[in-house]
N, C-alpha and C positions, 0 to 999 in steps of 0.2 A: 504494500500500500504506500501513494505517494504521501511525504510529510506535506504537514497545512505547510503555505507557505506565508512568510513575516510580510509585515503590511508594507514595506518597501519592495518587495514582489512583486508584489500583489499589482502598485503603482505603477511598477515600469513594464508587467506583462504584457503580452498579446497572446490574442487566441490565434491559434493557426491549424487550416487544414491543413493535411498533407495527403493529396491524392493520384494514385497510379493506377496506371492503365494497363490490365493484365494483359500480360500474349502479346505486348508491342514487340517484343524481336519477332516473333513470329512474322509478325502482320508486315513488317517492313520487309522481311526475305520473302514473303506469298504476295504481296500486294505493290500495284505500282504506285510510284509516288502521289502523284494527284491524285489517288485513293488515301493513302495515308494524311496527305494536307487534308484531306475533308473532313478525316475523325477528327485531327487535332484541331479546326478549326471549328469544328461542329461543337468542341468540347468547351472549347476558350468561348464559344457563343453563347454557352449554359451560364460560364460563371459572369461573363460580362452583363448578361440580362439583369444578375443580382449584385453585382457591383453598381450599376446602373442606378437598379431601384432600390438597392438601400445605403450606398452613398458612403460609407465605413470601414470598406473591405475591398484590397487589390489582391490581385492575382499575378502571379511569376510563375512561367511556364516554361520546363526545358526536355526536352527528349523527352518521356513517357512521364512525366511527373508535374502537379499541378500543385502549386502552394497557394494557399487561399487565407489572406492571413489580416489579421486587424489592423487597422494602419494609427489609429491614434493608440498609447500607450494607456493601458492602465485598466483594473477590472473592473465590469459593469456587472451585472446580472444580463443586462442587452444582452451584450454581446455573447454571452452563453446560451443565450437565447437565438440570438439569429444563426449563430457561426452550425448551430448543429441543426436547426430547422433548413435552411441553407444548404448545407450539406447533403440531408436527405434528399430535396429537388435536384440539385444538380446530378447526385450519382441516380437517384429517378432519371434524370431525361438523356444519360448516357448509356442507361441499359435499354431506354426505349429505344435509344440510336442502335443496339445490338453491340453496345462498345462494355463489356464487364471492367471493375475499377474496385479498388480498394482501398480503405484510407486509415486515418486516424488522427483527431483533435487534440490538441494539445492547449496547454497555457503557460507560458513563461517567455525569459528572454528570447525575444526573436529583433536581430539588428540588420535595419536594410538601407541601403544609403549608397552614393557614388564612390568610387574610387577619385584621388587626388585630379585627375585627368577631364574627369567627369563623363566619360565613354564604357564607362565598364560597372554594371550593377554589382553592390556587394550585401552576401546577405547570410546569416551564421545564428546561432543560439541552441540554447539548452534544448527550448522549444521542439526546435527541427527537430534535435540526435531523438529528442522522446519520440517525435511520430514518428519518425523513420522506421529506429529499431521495432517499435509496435503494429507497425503496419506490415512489415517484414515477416512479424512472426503469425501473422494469420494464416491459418489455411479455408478462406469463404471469400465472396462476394460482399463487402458489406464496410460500414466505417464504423469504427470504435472511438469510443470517449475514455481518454485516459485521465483518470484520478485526480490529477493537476486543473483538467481541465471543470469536472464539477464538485470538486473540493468548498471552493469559496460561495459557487452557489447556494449548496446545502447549506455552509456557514450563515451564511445570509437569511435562508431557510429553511430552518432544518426541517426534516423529515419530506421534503418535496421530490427529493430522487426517487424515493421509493412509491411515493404517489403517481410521479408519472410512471412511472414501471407498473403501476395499476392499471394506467390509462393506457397500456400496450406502446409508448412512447420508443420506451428500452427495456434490454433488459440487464440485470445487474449480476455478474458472475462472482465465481467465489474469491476471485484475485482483487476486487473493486473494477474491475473492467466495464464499461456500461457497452451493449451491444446495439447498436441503435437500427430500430427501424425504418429503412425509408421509406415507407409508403404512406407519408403522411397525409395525403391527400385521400387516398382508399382508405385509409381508417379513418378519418375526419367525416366524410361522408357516406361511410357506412347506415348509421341511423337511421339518416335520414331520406336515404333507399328505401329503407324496410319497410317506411310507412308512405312510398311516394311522393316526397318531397323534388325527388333529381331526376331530373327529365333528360329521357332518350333522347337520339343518338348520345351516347357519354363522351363519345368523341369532341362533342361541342360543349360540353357544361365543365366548367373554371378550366378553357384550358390555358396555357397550355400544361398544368402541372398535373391535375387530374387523369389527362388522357395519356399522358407521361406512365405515372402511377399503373394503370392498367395496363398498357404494353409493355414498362419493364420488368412487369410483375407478370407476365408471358412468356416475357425472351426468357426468363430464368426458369420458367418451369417445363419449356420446351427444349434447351438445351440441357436442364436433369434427363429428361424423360430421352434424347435425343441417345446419352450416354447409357441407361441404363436397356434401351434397346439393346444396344451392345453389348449388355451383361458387362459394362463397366463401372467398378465401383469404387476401384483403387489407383488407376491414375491419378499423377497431382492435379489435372483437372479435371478430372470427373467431382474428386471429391470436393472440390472449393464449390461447384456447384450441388452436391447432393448435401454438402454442409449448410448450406445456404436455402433451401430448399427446407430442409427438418427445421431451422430456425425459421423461418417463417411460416412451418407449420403449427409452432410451438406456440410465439408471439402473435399469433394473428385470433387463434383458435378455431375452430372449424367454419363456425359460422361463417366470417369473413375472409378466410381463405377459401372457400366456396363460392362465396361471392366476388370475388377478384378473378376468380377462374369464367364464372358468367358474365363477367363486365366485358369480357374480351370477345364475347362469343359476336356472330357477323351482326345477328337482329338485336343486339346490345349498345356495340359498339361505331 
């Protein structure tokens, strides 16, 4: 478990995603360039939309790796707030793209600033090494909240982690690890399915996050199903997706894992 961290921390922190793009060497030895610029640009298009509209958060982009990181110093409750609600959309609208990606949040020193020259970004912290190595040691689809990063939340309010962990938000492993779901769209408007509230095509209601939410919540359970045709269960990617898969079977519960499967369907969606 991370230590709380001292109120001079706390001050100078930033939150930061740190998110990759699985099976990029692949993609770039099978795929020709101008295929490759489309995911990556497809990808910078997701975060730019929410850099855009929430005005607080840049983004640094280099070969298969996307830093998505607070730009003013110092912790909020916000910003724990957006960076992981944020997170969920963007890795939503890159599995809807059929692009799988993995991450992990963090909170602490993160320093980004010119070189003497002013030609050349420089950019380092505690921060990074934490998501790195935590996003490194995943075997799923999916972004994790490390310790650091809902520490000072809880502080702030206690007992609210495990409340949202109620609310199917995340879920909270035996390391303090929070496992986060993105489909925050498809559970937000679950309810209000049940009793006819959300109106067909789904494709047209809130998109684009919504209709995000139900296709990357497809791609993932098409490319399970794709691998266990092949009685595959044990490659390192089958299992990131059959990982990924049971946790969303888990966190979602039946109901609404069944309903995410019908949202996709043709007279649905």
């Amino acid at each position: 478990m991370t230590i709380m961290k001292t109120n001079a921390d706390i001050s100078q922190g930033r939150y930061l995603l740190f998110l990759d793009i699985l099976g990029f060497s692949e993609l770039v030895e099978t795929k020709s360039p101008k295929e490759i610029y489309a995911i990556i640009d497809n990808a910078l298009k997701a975060f730019g939309r929410w850099e855009k509209l929430n005005g607080l958060f840049k983004t640094i982009y280099f070969s298969d790796t996307f830093l998505f990181y607070q730009e003013p110093k110092g912790y909020g409750s916000w910003a724990f707030l957006d960076i992981y609600a944020i997170g969920s959309m963007v890795l939503s609208a890159l599995l809807a793209a059929g692009i799988p990606a993995r991450g992990a949040i963090s909170f602490g020193e993160f320093e980004v600033d010119f070189d003497s020259t002013g030609r050349h970004q420089v950019y380092f912290g505690k921060a990074l090494i934490e998501a790195y190595k935590a996003e490194q040691k995943e075997k799923w689809i999916g972004i994790t909240i490390m310790p650091s990063a809902w520490m000072p939340y809880e502080a702030e309010k206690p007992g609210i982690i495990d409340a949202f962990a109620s609310e199917k938000v995340w879920s909270k492993r035996e390391d303090g690890v929070l496992l986060l779901n993105p489909f925050i769209k498809l559970r937000s408007w679950y309810s209000s399915a049940l009793i006819g509230e959300v109106d067909k095509p789904y494709s047209q209601w809130n998109a684009p996050e919504f209709p995000n939410d139900i296709l990357g919540f497809k791609f993932l359970r098409e490319e399970a199903a794709s691998y266990a045709a092949k009685n595959d269960f044990t490659s390192p990617v089958a299992i990131k997706y059959h990982t990924t898969i049971r946790f969303l079977q888990c966190i979602q519960g039946q109901g609404l894992y069944d309903w995410g499967e019908e949202a996709a369907l043709p007279g649905n969606f």
